[in-house]
N, C-alpha and C positions, 0 to 999 in steps of 0.2 A: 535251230538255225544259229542262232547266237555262239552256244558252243561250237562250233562248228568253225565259224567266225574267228572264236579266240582261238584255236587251235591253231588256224592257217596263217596267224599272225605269227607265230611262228619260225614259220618254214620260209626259205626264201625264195615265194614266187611272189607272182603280178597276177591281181584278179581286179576285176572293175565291175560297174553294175548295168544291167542291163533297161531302159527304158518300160514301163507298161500301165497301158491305159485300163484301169479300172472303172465297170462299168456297174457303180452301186443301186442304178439305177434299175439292173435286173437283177441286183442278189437279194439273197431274204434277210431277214435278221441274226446279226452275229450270234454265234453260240458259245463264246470262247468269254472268257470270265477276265474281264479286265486287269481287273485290279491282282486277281490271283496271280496271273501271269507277270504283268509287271513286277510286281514282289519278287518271283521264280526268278525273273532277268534279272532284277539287283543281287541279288542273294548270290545269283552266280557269277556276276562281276566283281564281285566285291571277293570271293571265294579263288578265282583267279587268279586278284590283284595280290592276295593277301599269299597265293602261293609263287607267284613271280621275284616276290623280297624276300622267301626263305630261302 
């Protein structure tokens, strides 16, 4: 999603976010590895940022 994100940054449209109510209340527990993720999302802003100044 993120890439996705920086790509359309980009291009010259208009996009905005949509509202939604999360109901954690009946999900199970996350499966998705925090920190590894986090890390992947830096790594790839940074990789981005670093190719926007060459």
């Amino acid at each position: 999603m993120v890439d996705i994100l920086l790509k359309l940054r980009r291009l010259p449209v208009i996009f905005g976010e949509v509202p939604l109510i999360l109901r954690y209340d009946l999900k199970a527990n996350s499966k998705m590895r925090l920190m590894k993720t986090s890390i992947g999302t830096l790594r790839l802003l940074a990789k981005r940022r670093v190719g926007d100044m060459s």
